[in-house]
N, C-alpha and C positions, 0 to 999 in steps of 0.2 A: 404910774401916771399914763393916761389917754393919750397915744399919738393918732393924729389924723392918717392915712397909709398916700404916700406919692401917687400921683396921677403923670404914671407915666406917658402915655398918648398924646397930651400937649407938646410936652417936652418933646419928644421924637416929632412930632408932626414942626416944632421950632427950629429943632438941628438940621432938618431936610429943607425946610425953607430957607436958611440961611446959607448951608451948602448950594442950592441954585443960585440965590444972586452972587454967589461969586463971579469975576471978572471969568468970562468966556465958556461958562459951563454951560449954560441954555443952548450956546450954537454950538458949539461940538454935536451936542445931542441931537440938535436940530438938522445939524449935518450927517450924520450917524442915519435918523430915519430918513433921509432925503436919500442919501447911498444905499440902501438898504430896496428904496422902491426902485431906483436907478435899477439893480441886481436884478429885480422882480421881472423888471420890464425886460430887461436884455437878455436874461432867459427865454421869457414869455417868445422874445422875438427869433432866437436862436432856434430852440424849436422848430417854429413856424419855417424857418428857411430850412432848416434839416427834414422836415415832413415833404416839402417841397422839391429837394434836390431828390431823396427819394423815390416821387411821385417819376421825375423827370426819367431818372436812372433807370425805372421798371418797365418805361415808354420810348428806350431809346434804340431797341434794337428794330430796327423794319422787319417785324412776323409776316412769318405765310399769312394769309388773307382766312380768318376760318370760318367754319360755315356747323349748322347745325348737327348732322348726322354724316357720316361719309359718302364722296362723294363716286368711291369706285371701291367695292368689296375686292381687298388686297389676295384673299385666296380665290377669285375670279380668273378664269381661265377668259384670255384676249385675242382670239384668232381667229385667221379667215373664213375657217370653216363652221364660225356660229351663225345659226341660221335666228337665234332671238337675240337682241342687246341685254346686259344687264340694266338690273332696276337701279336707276342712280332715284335718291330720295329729292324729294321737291321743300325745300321750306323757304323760298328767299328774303321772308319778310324777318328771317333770323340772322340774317351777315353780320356778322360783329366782330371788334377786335377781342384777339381774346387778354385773358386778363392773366396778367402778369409776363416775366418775359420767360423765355425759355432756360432753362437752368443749363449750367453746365455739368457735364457727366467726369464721372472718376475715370484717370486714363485706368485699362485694364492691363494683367500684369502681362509681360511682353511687348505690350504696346509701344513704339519707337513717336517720341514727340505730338503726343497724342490724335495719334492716327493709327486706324482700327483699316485692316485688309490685309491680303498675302501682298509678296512682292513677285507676282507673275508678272514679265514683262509685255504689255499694253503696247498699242501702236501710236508712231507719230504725231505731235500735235501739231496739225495743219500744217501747213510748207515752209516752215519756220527756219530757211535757211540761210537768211541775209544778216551781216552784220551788224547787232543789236547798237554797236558805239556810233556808226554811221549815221553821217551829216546829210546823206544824199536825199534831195525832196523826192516824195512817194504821191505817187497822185490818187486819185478816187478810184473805185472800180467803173470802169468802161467798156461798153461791147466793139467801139466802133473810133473812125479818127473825127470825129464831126467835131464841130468849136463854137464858140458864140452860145444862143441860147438853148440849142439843141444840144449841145453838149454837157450845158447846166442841167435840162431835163435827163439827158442820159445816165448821168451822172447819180442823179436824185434815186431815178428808178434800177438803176442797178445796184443801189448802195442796200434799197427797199427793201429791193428780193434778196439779196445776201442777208439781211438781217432776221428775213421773215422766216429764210430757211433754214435759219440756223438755229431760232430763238425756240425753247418748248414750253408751253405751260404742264408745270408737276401738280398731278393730284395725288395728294399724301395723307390718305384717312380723312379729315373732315375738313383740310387745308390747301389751300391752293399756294404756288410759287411759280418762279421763272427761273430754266434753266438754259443753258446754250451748249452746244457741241463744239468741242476743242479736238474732237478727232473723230475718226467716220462713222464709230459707235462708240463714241464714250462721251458723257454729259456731265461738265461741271455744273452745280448747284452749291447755295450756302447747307453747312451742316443743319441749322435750325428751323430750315425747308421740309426734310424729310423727317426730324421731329425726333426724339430720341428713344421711340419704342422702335424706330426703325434701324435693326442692327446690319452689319455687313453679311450679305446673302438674301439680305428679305427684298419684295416685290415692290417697287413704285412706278404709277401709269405717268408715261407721259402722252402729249398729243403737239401738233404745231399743221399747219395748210400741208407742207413737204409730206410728211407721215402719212394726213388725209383721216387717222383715228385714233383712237387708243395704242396705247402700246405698252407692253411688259417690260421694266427695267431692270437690273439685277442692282443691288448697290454693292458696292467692289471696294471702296473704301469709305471714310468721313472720319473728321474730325472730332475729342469729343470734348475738350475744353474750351468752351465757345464765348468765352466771357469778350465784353468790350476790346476791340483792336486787336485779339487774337483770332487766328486762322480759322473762321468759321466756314469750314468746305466738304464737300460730300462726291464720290462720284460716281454713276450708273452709267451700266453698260446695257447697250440696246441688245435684243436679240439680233441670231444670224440671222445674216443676208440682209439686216434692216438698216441701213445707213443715212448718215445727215450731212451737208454740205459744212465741214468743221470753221470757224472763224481763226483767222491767226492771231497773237497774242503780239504788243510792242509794249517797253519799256519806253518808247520814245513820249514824251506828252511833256506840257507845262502849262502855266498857270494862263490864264485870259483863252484858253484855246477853247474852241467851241464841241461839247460832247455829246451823244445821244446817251440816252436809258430806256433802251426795250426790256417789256414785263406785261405782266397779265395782272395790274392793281386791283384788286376787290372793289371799292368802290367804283371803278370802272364796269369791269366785265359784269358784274350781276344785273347791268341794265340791258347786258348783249343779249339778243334775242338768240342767239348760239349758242350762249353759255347755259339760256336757260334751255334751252332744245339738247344741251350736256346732260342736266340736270334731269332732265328728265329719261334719259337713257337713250338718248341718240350719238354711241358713241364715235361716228362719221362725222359729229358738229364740233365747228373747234371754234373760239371768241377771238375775237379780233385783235389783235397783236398792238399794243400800245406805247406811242412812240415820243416822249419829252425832249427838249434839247434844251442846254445852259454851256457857261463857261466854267472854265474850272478854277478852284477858289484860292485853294491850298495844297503843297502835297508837303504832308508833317511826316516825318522822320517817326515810326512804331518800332523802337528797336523793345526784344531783339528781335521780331515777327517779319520788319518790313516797312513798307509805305502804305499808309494811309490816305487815298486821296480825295479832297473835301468838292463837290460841285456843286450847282446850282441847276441840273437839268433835274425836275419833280420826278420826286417816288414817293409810294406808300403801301403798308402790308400787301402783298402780293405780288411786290418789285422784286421781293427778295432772292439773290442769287442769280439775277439775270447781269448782264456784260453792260459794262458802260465803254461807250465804243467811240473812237475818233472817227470823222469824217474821211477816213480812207478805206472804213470797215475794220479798222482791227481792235479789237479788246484790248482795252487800257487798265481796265479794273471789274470788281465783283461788285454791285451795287447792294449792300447788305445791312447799314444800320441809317437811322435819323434820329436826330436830336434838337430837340427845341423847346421854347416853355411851355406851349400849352398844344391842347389839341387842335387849334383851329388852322392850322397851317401857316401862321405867322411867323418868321424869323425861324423856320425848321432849317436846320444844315443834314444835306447829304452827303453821307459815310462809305465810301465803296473801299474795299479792301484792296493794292495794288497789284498786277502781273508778278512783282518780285515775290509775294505771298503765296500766289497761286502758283508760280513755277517750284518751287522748294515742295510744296503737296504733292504735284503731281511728279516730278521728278524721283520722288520717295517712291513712288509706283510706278518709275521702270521707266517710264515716258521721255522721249524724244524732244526735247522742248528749247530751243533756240529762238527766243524772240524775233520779230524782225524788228528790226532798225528803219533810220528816217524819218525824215521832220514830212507829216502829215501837209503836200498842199493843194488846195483846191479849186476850183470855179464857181464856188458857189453854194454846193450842195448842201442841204438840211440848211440854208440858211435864213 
């Protein structure tokens, strides 16, 4: 006998209808893809901020200022007895930041805390013999006993010229930085200044108004794990007989106090008509020494490195490695990173590394270094 064969596919398409209206099985599901795009989205968004923290992280160190081609041939011989300058190359319509930040280097093997040079022992830094604990107020540098507003001017201008003759612009292959003298020829700078093709022995020009030109550096040590809040420092020794009037160094400082940041900022100097009279191989022209002033923000606790201390006196790539200095003239800190959301200079924070950082460097190389002490006070000056 003839059977008809089942038509399965109603049936199945009945069982699944009837399993949905069950009591609460539409919204589970419903809820299942609603969490599902939730996931999508919070991804989508996670992302987006991790691209962006990134972005920030790659832009937070203040770079030397770089420029297209170099701006001093490092096997160039610098002395009195040239009768032609060298060719420094002209492009200024190419300043730009460069892109990405500087990497940190492998300590090499002997290396002590990653710091590269012998331990020949180096001369005193600056007259660094007062009591670092002391409470005693310290005044401005002054030539004279004058008071009132002449004093205020005095004041201003003697702080000027201690800053101007201390401060040096570094040119480092195709990069510009700010460095300062800590002792009669020896010049601290950030390690990522002189850039990491530059090993200890090789040649870096500096110049500042005091010098009057170019000048051959030796580098003698540097740092080379240069990552965020670690000790990014480098240091050159001037030739003989070539001497700078060194800054002294205080641990004294706190928060609301008012600071300067001398440096040679790229976006600045490329408009000096001196820089470009640099640029062009006038190595007797030196740019104009650049001078901000703010309060100071924070000073946050970098163990195990040191202090970190946060200001508000403006830097930008070509600040890097110069002295963030109290109104007494003494160097407080290394002005070396910023941080902020975007490029436009909005809500940037500045990053200077503290004296406690910088003395454990330089101490490693031999150096004399007793902070001075005293609470910085004054009449007025930079104010």
């Amino acid at each position: 006998m003839f059977r008809s064969p089942i038509v399965w596919p109603p049936i199945l398409l009945f069982v699944v209808l009837v399993f949905l209206l069950l009591p609460g099985v539409l919204r589970h599901l419903s809820q299942d893809v609603a969490q599902s795009g939730l996931d999508s989205s919070l991804d989508a968004s996670l992302d987006s901020r991790i691209r962006q923290l990134e972005t920030t992280l790659e832009l937070q160190q203040c770079r030397p200022r770089n420029f297209a081609t170099p701006l001093i041939d490092p096997e160039s011989e610098v002395s009195e007895q040239e009768s032609a300058t060298p060719s420094l190359p002209v492009d200024p319509a190419r300043t730009y930041l460069p892109d990405g930040r500087v990497p940190g280097g492998e300590e090499p093997d002997g290396q002590r805390n990653g710091v590269e040079g012998d331990d020949a022992h180096t001369p005193d830094v600056g007259t660094q013999n007062d009591n670092p604990e002391s409470d005693a107020e310290i005044s401005p540098p002054m030539d004279s006993d004058n008071s009132g507003e002449d004093a205020v001017r005095e004041e201003r201008e003697t702080l000027l010229s201690l800053i101007e003759a201390s401060t040096v612009l570094i040119l480092s292959g195709n990069s510009t930085g700010t460095g300062f003298a800590i002792a009669p020829d020896r010049i601290l700078t950030n390690s990522h200044v002189i850039g990491t093709e530059n090993a200890v022995g090789d040649v870096v020009h500096v110049t500042n108004e005091s010098l009057g030109r170019v000048v051959r550096t030796t580098v003698v040590a540097k740092t080379t794990d240069i990552a965020f809040g670690k000790p990014d420092f480098a240091l050159l020794k001037l030739p003989e007989g070539t001497t700078l009037t060194p800054f002294t160094l205080t641990s004294s400082s706190s928060k609301l106090q008012n600071v300067i940041a001398a440096g040679f900022p790229g976006v600045v100097i490329q408009s000096d008509a001196h820089f470009r009279d640099l640029q062009n191989g006038d190595i007797t022209s030196v740019p104009d020494l650049v001078l901000t002033s703010g309060a100071i923000m924070s000073k946050q606790p970098n163990e195990p490195w040191g202090t970190t201390v946060l200001h508000q006196a403006s830097v930008s790539p070509g600040n890097s490695g110069g002295p963030l200095i109290d109104e007494c003239g003494r160097v407080i800190a290394v002005n070396t990173f910023v941080l902020g959301e975007d490029d436009s200079g909005a809500d940037r924070i500045h990053y200077s590394l503290g004296v406690d950082m910088v003395l454990d460097f330089i101490r490693a190389k031999g150096m004399n270094s007793d902070p001075v002490g005293g609470i910085c006070r004054t009449g007025g000056a930079m104010n």
